[in-house]
C-alpha positions as CSV (number, residue, x, y, z in Angstrom):
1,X,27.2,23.2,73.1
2,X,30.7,22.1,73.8
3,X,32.6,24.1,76.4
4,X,36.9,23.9,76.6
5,X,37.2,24.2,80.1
6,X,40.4,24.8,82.0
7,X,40.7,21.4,82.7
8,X,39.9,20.7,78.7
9,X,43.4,21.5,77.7
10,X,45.1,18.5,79.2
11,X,42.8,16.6,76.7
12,X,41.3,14.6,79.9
13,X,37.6,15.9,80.3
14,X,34.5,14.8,78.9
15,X,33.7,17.2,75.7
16,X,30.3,18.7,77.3
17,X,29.8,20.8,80.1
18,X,27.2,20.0,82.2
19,X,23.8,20.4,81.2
20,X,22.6,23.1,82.0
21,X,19.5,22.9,81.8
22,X,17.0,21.7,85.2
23,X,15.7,18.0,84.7
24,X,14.4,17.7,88.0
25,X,12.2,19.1,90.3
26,X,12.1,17.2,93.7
27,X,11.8,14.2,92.7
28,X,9.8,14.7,89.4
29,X,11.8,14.3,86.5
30,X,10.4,16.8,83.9
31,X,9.0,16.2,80.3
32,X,10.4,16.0,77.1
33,X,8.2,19.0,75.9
34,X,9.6,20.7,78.7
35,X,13.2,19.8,78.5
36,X,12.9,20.9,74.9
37,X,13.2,24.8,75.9
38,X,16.8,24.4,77.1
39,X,18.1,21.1,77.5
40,X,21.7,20.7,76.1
41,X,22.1,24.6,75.4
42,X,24.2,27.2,78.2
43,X,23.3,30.5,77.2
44,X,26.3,31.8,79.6
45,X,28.5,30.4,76.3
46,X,26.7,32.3,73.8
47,X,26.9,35.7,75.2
48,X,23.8,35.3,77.3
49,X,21.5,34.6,74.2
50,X,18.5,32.5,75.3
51,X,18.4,30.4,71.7
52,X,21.7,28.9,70.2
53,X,22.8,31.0,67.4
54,X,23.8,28.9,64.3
55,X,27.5,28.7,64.3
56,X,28.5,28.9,60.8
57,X,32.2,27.9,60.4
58,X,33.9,25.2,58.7
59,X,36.0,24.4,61.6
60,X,37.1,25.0,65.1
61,X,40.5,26.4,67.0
62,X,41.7,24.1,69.0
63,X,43.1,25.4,72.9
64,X,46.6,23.5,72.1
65,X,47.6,20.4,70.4
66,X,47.0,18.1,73.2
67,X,43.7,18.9,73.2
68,X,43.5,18.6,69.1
69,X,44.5,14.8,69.3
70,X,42.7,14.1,71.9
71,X,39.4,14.9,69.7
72,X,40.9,13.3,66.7
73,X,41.2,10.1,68.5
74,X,37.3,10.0,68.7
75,X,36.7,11.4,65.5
76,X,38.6,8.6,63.9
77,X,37.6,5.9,66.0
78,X,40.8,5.2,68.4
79,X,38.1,6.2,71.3
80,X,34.8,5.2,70.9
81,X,31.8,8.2,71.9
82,X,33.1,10.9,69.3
83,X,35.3,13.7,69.1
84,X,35.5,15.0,73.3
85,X,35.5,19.2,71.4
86,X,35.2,20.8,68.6
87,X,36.8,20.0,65.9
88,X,35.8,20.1,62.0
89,X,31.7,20.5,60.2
90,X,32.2,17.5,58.9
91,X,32.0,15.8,62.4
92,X,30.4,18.2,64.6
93,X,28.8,21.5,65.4
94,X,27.2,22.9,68.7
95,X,23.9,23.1,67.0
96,X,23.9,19.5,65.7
97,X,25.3,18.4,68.9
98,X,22.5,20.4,71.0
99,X,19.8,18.8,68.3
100,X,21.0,15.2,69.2
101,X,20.5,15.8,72.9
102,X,17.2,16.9,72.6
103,X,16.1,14.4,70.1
104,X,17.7,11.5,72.3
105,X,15.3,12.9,75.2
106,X,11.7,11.2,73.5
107,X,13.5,7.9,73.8
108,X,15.8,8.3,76.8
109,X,18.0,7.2,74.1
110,X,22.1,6.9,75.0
111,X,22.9,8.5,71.4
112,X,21.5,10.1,68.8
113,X,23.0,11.6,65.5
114,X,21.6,14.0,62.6
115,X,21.6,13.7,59.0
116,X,21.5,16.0,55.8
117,X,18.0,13.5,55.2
118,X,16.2,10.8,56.1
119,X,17.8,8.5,53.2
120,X,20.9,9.7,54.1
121,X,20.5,8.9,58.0
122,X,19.1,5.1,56.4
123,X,22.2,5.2,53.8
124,X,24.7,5.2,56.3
125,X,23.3,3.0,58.8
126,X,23.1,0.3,56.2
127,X,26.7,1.2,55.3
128,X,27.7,0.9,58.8
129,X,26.8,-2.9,59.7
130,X,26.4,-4.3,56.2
131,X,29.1,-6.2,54.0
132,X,29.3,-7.8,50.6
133,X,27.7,-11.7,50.7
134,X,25.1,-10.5,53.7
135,X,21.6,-10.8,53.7
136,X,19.1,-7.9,54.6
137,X,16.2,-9.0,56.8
138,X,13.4,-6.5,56.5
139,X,9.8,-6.2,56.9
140,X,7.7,-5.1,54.0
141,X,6.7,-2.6,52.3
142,X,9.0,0.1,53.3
143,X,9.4,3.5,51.4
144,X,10.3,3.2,47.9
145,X,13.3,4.5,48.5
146,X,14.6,2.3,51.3
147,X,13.5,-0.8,49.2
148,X,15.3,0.6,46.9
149,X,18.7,1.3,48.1
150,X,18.4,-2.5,49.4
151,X,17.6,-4.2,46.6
152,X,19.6,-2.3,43.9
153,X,22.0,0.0,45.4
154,X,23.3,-2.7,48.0
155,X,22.8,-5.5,45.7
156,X,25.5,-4.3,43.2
157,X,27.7,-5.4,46.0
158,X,25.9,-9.0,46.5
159,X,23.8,-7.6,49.2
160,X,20.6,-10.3,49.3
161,X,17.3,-9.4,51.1
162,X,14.3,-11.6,52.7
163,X,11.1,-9.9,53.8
164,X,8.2,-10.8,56.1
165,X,4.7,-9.1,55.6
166,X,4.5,-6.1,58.2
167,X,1.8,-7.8,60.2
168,X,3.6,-11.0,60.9
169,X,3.6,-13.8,63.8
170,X,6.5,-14.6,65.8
171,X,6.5,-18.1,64.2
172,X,6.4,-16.2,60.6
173,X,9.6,-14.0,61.2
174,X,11.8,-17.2,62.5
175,X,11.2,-18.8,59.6
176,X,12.7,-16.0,57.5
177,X,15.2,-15.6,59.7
178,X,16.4,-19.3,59.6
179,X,16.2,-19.1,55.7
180,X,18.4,-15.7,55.8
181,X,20.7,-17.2,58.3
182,X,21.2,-20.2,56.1
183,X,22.3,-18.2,53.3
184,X,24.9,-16.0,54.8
185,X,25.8,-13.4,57.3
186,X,22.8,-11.4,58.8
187,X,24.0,-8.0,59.7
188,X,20.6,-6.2,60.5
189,X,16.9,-7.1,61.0
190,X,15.5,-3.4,60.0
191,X,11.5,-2.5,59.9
192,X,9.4,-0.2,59.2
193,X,6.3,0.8,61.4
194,X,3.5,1.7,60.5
195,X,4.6,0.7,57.2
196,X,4.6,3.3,54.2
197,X,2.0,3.4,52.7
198,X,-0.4,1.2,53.9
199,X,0.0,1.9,57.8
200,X,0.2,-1.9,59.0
201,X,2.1,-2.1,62.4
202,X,5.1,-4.4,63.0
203,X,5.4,-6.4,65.8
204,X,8.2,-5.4,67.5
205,X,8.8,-7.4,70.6
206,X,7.6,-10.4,67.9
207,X,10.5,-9.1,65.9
208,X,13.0,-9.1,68.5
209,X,11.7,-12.4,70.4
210,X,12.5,-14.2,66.9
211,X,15.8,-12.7,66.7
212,X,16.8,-14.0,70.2
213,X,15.2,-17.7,69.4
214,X,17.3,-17.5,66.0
215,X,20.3,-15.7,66.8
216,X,20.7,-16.0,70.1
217,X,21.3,-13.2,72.6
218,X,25.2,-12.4,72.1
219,X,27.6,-9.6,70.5
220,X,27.2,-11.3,67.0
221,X,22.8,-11.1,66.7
222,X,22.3,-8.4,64.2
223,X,20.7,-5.8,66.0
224,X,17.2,-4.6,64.9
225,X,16.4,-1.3,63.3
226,X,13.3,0.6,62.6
227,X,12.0,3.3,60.9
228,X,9.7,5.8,63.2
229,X,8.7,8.2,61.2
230,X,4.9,7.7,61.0
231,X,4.3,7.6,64.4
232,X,7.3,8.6,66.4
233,X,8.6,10.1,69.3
234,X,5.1,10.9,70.5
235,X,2.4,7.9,69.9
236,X,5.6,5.0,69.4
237,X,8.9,4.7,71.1
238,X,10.1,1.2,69.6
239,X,13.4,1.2,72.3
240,X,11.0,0.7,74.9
241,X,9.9,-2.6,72.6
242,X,13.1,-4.4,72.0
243,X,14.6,-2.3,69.0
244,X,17.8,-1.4,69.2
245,X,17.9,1.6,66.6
246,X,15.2,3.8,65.8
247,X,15.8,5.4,62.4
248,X,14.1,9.1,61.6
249,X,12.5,11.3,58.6
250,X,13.2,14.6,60.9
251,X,11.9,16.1,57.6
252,X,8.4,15.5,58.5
253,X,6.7,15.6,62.2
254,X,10.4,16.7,63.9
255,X,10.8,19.4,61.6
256,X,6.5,20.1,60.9
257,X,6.8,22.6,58.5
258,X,7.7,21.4,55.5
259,X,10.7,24.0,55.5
260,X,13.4,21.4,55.7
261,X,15.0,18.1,55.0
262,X,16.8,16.0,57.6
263,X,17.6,12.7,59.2
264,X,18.4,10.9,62.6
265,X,19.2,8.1,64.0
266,X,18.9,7.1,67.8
267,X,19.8,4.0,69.9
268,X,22.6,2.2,72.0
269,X,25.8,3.5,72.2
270,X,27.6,0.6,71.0
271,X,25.8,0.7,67.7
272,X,26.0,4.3,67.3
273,X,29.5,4.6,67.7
274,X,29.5,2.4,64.3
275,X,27.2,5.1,62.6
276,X,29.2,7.8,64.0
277,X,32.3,6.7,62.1
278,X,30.9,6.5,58.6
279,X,29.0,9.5,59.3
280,X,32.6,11.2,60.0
281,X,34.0,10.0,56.5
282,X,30.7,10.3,54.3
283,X,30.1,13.9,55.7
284,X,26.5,13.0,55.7
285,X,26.0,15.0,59.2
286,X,23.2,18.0,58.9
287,X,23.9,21.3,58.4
288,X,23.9,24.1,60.9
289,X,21.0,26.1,59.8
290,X,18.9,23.2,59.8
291,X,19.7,21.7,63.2
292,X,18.4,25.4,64.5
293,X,15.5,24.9,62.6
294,X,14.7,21.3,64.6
295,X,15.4,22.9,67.3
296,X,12.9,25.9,66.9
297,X,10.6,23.3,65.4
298,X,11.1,20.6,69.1
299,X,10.0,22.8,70.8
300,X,6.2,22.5,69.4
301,X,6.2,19.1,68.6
302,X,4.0,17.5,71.0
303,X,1.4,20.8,70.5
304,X,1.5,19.9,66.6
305,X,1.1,16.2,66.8
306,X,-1.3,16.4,69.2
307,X,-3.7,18.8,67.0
308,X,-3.0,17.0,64.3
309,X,-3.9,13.6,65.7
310,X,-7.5,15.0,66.9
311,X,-8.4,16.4,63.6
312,X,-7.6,12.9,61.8
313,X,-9.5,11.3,64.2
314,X,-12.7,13.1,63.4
315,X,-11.9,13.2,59.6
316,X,-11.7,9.7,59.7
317,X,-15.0,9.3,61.3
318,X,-16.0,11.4,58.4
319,X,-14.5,9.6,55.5
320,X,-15.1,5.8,57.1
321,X,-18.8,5.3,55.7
322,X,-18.3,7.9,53.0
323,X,-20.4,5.6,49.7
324,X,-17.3,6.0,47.7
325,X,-14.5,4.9,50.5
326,X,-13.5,1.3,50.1
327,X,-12.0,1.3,53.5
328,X,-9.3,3.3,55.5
329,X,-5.9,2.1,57.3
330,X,-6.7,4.0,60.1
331,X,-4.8,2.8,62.9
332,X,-7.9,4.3,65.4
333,X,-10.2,2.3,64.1
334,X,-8.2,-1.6,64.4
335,X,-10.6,-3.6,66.6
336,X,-9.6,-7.6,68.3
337,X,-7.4,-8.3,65.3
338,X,-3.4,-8.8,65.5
339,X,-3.1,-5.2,64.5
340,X,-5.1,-3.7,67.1
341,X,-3.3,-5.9,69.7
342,X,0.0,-4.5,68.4
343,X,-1.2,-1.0,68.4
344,X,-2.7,-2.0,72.2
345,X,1.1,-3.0,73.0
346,X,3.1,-0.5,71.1
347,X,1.5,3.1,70.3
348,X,0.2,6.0,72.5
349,X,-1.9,6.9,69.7
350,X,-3.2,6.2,65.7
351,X,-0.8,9.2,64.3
352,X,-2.4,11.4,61.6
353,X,-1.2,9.7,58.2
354,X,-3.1,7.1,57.0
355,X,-4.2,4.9,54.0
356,X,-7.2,5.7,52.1
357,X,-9.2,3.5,49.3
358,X,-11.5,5.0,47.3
359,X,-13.9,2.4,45.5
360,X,-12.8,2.5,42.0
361,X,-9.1,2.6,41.0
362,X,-6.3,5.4,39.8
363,X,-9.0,7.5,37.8
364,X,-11.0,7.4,40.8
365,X,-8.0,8.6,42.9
366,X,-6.7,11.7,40.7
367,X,-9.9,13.2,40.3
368,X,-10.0,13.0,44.1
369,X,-6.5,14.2,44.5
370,X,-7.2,17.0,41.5
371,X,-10.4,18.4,43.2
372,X,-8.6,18.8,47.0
373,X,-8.6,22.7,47.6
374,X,-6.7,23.2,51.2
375,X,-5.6,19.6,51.6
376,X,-2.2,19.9,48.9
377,X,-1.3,17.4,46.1
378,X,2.4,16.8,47.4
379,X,4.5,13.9,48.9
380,X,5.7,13.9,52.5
381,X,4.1,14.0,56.1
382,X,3.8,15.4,59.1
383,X,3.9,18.9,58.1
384,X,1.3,21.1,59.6
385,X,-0.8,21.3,56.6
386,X,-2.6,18.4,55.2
387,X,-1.3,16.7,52.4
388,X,-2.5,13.9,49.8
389,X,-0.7,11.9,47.4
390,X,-1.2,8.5,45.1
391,X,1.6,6.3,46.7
392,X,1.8,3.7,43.5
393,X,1.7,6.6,41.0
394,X,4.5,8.4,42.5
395,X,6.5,7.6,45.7
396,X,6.1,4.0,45.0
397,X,6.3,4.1,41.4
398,X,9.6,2.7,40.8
399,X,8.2,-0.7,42.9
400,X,7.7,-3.7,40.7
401,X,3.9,-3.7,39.6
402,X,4.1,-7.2,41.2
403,X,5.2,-5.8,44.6
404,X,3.1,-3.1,44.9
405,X,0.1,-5.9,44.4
406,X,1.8,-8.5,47.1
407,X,2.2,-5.4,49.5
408,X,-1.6,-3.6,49.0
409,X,0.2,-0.9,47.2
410,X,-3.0,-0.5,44.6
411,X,-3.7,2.5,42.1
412,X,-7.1,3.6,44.4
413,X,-5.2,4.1,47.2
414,X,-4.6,7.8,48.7
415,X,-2.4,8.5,51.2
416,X,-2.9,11.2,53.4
417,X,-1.6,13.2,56.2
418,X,-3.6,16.0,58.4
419,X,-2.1,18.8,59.5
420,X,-3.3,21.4,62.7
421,X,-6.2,23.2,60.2
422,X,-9.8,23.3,61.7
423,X,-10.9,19.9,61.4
424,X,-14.3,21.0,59.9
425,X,-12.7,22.8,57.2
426,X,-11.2,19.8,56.0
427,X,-13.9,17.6,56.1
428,X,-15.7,20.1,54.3
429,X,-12.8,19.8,51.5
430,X,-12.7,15.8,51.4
431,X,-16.7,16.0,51.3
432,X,-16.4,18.2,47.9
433,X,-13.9,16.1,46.7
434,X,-15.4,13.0,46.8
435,X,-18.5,14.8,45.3
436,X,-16.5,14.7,42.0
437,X,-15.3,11.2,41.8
């Protein structure tokens, strides 16, 4: 939370006090679980109260004018890192400010920002580094929706996009890269890992080793982006790999109750400053009430991931030599392949969403998905129930039929995520299932 110090009515100070909360011990810097309980958040200015309270008000009282243009000049961009107090909903609020703190901690991140959704958070990056004429490198497939806002939304403008498969070389990307760079301005490489649906990694040092050999290693290489939803902050942290952005659903495993819908993005400072100013004019920030929610919901993430990791490991050992499974995109199970090399590299652990293909095709996969009795028939992730839904029948629907076929989108394909049940109980439920295709 932002404190107006003394010293904060000349307009010279930095806009946060302190943090209060202890990140050390000795020498041992403490955990992001821990640092979760109280990082960012002086209870001293909240009348003692050991959780922020959601501050609802439009705006904020300034302690004089000089202090009021001070903030304005980094809310509008004369001084880069932000407004330095307080100033108007549309920019900032102690709990969203707070919930960016915290979130930037999984990454030891130098910024972070929240958004009213994931699409939102994706929306306005795009808007912040893309321009009429460019050309969009991305990996593929990516949700629907992201595809979507590339290839028709942006493309109104004469936005062009070039793809590589999710699972590519080094050598593979360049060559897209050249071909991009040879038709016009490349403004961002972004990615998605493990992609959605099918849960094939990207190879993100690959990514950014091609950028460098393609682009070179100055202000003007477009800097790479990547959506962790699937995996992150626990089992990936794609900073630590060469990205320069890391792009957030907090709707599913940051918020884990399927209660809320929300966005972030995290990364350099440089780059987030750029995001920070469209943010300001779209209004696209989160609300209050929903940055306390994150926070509430932080402070259990690693205890929810974690359960929900172990169960799908053991359902997966259930469902792998299941008669009526074609195979599962289990990120557990990849073996001396380029995938399980990546995984080796990049991940802490295989998640608990994955891709599953019945033998048969979308008939096969309904009456699967119809005869589920705790598992839910419902779209999203990470929640801590476990959910199931036909990705090329509904969140991929709007993808060309061609696409979906290039990119293993196929109608017997079930995409599910676990949540913290007992693990035995839902094996018991996909056993019945199965039983009735």
């Amino acid at each position: 939370m932002t404190d107006e110090t003394e010293a904060d009515l000349t307009g010279t100070t930095p806009r946060r006090n302190p943090k209060p909360a202890i990140e050390t011990i000795g020498n041992r810097r403490l955990k992001p679980s821990t640092l979760m309980m109280g990082h960012g958040f002086d209870p001293v200015l909240s009348e003692g109260s050991l959780k922020p309270p959601i501050f609802l008000t439009s705006t904020f009282v300034f302690p004089n004018a000089a202090a009021g243009k001070r903030h304005f000049e980094g809310v509008t961009g004369k001084r880069p890192g932000g407004a330095e107090g307080l100033v108007y909903s549309r920019f900032n609020g102690p709990n969203q400010e707070i919930l960016e703190d915290r979130l930037g901690v999984w990454e030891d991140a130098e910024d972070a920002l929240t958004f009213s959704s994931g699409m939102s958070a994706i929306g306005t990056l795009f808007l912040a580094f893309v321009q009429p004429g460019d050309v969009i490198v991305h990996s593929g497939p990516l949700y629907a929706a992201t595809e979507t806002m590339i290839a028709r939304l942006l493309g109104k403008f004469g936005v062009h996009w070039l793809d590589f498969p999710a699972g590519a070389t080094q050598d593979e990307i360049e060559a897209v890269m050249e071909q991009a760079k040879a038709k016009g301005r490349v403004p961002l490489v972004y990615l998605e890992s493990p992609a959605n649906p099918t849960n094939v990694l990207v190879d993100i040092e690959a990514v950014a080793a091609a950028r460098d050999a393609v682009f070179g290693t100055g202000e003007d290489a477009p800097p790479i982006a990547i959506d962790n939803t699937f995996l992150g902050p626990l089992w990936q942290q794609p900073l630590k790999h060469g990205a320069d952005l890391v792009v957030y659903s907090l709707t599913k495993y940051a918020g884990g109750h399927s209660d809320l819908v929300a966005g972030g993005v995290l990364g350099s400072r440089k780059h987030m400053d750029m995001i920070r100013a469209i943010r300001n004019t779209l209004g696209t920030i989160c609300d209050p009430n929903t940055a306390w929610m994150l926070l509430r919901s932080l402070e259990t993430l690693e205890l929810r991931m974690s359960r929900a990791g172990e169960n799908a490991a053991k359902v997966c050992d259930f469902l792998r030599d299941h008669p009526k499974v074609e195979r599962i995109g289990y990120l557990g199970f990849l073996k001396d392949d380029r995938q399980a090399d990546i995984y080796r590299r990049h991940c802490t652990g295989a998640g608990s969403t994955f891709s599953l293909y019945l033998k048969g095709g979308e008939r096969e996969a309904f009456a699967f998905l119809d005869a589920l009795k705790i598992a839910k028939l419902a779209v999203s992730l990470g929640g801590t129930e476990t959910l199931a839904s036909a990705p090329a029948a509904m969140t991929h629907l709007s993808v060309p039929d061609e696409r979906k076929a290039a990119l293993g989108i196929s109608d017997n394909l079930v995409r599910i995520s676990i949540g913290v049940e007992d693990a035995d109980d839902l094996i018991a439920d996909f056993a019945q299932a199965l039983d009735t295709v």
